[in-house]
SESE-209506 format. One record per residue (C-alpha): residue number from 1; residue in three letters; y, z, x. Coordinates in nm, 2 decimals, decimal comma. Example, Ala and Ser with C-alpha at 12.3 -4.5 7.8 and 13.67 -1.06 7.14 Angstrom:
REM SESE-209506
+-----+-----+--------+--------+--------+
|   i |  aa |  north |     up |   east |
+-----+-----+--------+--------+--------+
|   1 | ala |  -0,45 |   0,78 |   1,23 |
|   2 | ser |  -0,11 |   0,71 |   1,37 |
+-----+-----+--------+--------+--------+
END
This chain:
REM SESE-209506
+-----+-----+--------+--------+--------+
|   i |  aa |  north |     up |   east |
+-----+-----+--------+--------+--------+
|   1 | unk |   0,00 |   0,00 |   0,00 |
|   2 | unk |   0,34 |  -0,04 |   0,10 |
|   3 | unk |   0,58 |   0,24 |   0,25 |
|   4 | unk |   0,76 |   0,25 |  -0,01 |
|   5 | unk |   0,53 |   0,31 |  -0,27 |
|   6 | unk |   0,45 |   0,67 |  -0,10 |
|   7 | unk |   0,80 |   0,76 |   0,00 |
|   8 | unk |   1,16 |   0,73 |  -0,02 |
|   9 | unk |   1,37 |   0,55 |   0,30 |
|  10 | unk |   1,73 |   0,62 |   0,33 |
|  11 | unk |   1,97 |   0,54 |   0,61 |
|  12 | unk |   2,13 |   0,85 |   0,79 |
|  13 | unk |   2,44 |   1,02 |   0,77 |
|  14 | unk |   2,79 |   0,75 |   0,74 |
|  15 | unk |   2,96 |   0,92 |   1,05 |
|  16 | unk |   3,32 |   0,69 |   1,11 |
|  17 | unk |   3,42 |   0,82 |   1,41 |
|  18 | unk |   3,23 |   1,00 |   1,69 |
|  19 | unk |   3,06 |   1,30 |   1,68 |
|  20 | unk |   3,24 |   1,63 |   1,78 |
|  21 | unk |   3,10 |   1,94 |   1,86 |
|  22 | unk |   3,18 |   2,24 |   1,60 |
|  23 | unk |   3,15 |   2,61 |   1,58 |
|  24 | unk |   3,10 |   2,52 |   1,18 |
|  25 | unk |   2,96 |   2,27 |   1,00 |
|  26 | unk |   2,61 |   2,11 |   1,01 |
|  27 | unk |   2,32 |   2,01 |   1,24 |
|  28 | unk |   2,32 |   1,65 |   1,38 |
|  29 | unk |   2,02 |   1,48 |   1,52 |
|  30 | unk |   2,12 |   1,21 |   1,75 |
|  31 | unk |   1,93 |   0,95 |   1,97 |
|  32 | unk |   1,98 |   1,16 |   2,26 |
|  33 | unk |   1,75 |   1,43 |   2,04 |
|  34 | unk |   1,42 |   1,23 |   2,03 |
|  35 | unk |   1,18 |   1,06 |   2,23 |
|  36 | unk |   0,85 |   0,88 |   2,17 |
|  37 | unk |   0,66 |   1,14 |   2,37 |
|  38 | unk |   0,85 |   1,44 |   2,31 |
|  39 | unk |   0,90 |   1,38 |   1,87 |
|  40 | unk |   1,25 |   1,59 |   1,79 |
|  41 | unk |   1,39 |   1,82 |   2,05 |
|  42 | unk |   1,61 |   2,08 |   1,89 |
|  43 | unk |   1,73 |   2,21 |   2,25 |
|  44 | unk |   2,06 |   1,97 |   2,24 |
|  45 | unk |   2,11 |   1,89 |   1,89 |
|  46 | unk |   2,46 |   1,98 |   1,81 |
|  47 | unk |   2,67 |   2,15 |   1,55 |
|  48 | unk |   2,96 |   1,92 |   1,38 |
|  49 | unk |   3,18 |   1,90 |   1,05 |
|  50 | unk |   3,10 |   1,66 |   0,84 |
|  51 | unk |   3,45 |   1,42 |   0,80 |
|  52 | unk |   3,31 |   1,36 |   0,42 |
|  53 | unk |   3,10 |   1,44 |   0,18 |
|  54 | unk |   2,76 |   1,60 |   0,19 |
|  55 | unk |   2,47 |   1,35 |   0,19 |
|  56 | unk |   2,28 |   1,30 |  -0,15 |
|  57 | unk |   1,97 |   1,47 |   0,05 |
|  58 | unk |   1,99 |   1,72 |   0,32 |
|  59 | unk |   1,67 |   1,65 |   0,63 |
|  60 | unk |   1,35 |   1,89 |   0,52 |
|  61 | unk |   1,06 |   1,99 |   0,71 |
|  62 | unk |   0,80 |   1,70 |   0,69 |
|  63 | unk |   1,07 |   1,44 |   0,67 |
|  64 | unk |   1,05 |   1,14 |   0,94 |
|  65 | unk |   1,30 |   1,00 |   1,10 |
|  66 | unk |   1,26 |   0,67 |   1,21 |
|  67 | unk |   1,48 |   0,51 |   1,52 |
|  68 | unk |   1,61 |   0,16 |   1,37 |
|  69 | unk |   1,78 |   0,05 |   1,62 |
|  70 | unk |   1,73 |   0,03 |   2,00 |
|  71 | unk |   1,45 |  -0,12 |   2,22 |
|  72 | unk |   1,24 |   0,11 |   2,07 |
|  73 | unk |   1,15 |   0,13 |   1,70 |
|  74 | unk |   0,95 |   0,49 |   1,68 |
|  75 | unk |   0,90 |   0,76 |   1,44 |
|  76 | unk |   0,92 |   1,13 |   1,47 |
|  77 | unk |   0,83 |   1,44 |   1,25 |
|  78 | unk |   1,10 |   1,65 |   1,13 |
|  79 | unk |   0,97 |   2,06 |   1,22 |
|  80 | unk |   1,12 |   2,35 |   1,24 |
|  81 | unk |   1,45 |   2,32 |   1,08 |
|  82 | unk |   1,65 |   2,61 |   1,02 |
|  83 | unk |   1,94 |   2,52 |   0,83 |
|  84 | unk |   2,15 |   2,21 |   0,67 |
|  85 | unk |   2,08 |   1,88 |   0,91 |
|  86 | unk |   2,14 |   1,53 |   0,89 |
|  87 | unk |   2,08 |   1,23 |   1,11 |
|  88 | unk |   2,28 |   0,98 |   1,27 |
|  89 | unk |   2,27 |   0,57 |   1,10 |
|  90 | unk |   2,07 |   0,49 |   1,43 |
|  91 | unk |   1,74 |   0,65 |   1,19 |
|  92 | unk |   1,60 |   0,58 |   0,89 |
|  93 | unk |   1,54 |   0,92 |   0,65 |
|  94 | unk |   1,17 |   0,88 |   0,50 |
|  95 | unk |   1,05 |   1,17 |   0,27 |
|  96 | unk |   0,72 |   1,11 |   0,17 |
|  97 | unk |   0,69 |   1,13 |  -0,25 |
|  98 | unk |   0,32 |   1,09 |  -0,26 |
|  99 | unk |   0,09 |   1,41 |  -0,20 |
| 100 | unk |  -0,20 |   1,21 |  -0,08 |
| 101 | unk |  -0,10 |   1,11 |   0,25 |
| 102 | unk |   0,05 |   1,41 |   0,53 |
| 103 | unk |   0,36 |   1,38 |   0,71 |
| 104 | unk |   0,19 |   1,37 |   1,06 |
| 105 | unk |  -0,05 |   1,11 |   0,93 |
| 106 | unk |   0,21 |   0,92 |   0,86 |
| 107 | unk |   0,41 |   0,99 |   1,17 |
| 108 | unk |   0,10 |   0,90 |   1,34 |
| 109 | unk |   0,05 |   0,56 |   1,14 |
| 110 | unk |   0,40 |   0,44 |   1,19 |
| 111 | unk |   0,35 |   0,44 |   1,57 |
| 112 | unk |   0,04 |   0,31 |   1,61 |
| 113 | unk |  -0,01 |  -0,07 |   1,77 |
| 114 | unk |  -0,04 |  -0,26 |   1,40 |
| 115 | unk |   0,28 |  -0,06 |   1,24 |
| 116 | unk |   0,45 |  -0,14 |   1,58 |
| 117 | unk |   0,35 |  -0,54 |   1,59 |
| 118 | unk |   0,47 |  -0,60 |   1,22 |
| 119 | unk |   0,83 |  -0,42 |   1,33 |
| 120 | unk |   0,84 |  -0,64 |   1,63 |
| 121 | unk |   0,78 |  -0,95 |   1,44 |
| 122 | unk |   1,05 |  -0,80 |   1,19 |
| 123 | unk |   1,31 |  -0,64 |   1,42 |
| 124 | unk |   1,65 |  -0,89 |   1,44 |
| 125 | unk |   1,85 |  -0,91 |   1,74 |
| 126 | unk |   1,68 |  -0,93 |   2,12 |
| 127 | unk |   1,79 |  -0,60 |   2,37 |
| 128 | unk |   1,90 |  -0,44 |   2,08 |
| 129 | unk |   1,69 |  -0,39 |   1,83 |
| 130 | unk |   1,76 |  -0,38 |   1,44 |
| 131 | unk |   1,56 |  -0,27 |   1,14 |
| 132 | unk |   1,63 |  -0,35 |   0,84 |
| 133 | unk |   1,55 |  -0,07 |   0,52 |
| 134 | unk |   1,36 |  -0,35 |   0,38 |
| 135 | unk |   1,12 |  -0,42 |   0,66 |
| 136 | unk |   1,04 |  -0,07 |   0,71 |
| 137 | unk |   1,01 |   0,01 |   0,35 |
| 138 | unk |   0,73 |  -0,34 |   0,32 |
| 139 | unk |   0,52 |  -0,18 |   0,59 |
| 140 | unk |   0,18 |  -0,16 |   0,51 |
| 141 | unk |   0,04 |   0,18 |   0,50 |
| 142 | unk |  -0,31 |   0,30 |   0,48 |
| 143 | unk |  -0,42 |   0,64 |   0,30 |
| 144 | unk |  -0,74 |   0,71 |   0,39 |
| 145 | unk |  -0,86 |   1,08 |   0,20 |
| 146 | unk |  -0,72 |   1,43 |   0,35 |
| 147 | unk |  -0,96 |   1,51 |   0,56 |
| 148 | unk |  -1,00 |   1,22 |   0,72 |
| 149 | unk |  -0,61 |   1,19 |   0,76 |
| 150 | unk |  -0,59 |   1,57 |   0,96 |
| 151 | unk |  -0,92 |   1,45 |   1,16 |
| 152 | unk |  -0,69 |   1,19 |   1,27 |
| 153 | unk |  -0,41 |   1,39 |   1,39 |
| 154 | unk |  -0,64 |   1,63 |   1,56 |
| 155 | unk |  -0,75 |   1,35 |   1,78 |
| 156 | unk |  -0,42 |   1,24 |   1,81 |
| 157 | unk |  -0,32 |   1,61 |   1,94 |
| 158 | unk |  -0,63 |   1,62 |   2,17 |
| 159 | unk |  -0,52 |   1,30 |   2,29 |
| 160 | unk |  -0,15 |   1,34 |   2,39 |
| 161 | unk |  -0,28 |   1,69 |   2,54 |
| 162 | unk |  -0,53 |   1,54 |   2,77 |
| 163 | unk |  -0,26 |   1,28 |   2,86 |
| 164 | unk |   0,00 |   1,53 |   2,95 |
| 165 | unk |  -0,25 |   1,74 |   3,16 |
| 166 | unk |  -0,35 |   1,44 |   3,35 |
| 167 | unk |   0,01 |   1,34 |   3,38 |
| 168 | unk |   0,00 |   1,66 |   3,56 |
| 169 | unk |  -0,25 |   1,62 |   3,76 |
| 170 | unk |  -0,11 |   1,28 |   3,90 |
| 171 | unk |   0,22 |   1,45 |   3,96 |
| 172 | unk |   0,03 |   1,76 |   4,14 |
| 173 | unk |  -0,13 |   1,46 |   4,38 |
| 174 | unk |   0,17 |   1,32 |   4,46 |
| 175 | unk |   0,31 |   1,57 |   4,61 |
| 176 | unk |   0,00 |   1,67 |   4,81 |
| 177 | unk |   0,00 |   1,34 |   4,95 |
| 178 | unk |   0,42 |   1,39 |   4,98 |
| 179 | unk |   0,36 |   1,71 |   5,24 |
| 180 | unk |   0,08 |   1,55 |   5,44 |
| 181 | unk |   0,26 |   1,26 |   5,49 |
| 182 | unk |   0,58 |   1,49 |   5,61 |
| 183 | unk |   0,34 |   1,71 |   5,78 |
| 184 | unk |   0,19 |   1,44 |   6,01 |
| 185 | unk |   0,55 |   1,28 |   6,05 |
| 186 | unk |   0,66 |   1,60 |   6,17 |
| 187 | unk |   0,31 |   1,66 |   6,41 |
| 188 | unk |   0,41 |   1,32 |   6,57 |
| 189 | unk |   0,79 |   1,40 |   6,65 |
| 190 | unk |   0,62 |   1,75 |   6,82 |
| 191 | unk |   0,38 |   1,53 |   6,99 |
| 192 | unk |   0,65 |   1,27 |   7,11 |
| 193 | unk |   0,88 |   1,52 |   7,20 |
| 194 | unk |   0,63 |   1,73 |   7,42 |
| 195 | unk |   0,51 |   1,43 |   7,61 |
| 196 | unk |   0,91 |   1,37 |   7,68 |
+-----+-----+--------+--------+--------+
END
């Protein structure tokens, strides 16, 4: 079935003019505030006053956000929010209206290879990136039953775990090979400077 059919896709907050830091006002997730890896960092997501009205819908936990536009068309899971937030025009707001399919199921379907050819082939514009509501709201989405859904994000979980800890690992090797390559360097000046 169709995205739409399951949920509701609405641009993000109108903002006219740049985005100021506030002591008052409302949360605003950015760009900056998201990554394909990392889903929705909170740590730099600032505070600003709205310049107009509220939006129709304030950002709820299990919400997506999807990143229109940029090289890199990517969805992430809205957690952990703690009070009034919105999101940039850069994302589109989906709020899922259909109990049968999860949040991180979805998440998970949106990034995955066939989601991400069909917004290729979509997306207008070349460095740059553009989605249009549309195209996101004809993508095909498959609802498989509950349990098979949260099977799938488990292995999705196990699988962006083991990647991180071998990520680690490589990093960790690296380095080892970093000293020994300093240590012998500086072995040879001692040697070259006794035989001096």
């Amino acid at each position: 079935m169709k995205l739409s059919a399951i949920a509701s896709v609405s641009a993000g907050y109108a903002f006219r003019t740049t985005i100021k830091p506030s002591d008052e006002g409302v949360l605003v997730i950015q760009m900056k505030d998201t990554g394909q890896k990392e889903g929705l960092v909170w740590d730099d997501v600032i505070q600003t006053e709205l310049p107009g009205r509220a939006p129709k819908a304030w950002l709820e936990n299990g919400d997506l956000l999807f990143l229109a536009r940029g090289s890199n068309n990517y969805s992430v899971c809205v957690k952990d929010i703690a009070e009034e937030t919105v999101c940039t025009p850069h994302f589109f707001h989906i709020r899922i209206t259909d109990p049968a399919i999860t949040s991180e199921f979805l998440n998970w379907q949106i990034n995955q290879l066939p989601a991400q050819n069909y917004i290729n082939e979509a997306a207008e514009g070349q460095e740059k990136q553009n989605i249009r509501r549309t195209v996101l709201e004809d993508l095909n989405i498959i609802v498989p039953s509950i349990p098979k859904q949260n099977e799938i994000v488990e292995l999705n979980k196990l699988l962006s775990h083991e990647r991180m800890i071998y990520e680690e690992m490589t990093k960790n090797r690296a380095e080892l090979m970093d000293a020994i390559a300093l240590k012998l360097h500086s072995s040879n000046e001692v040697e070259a400077n006794d035989a001096h």
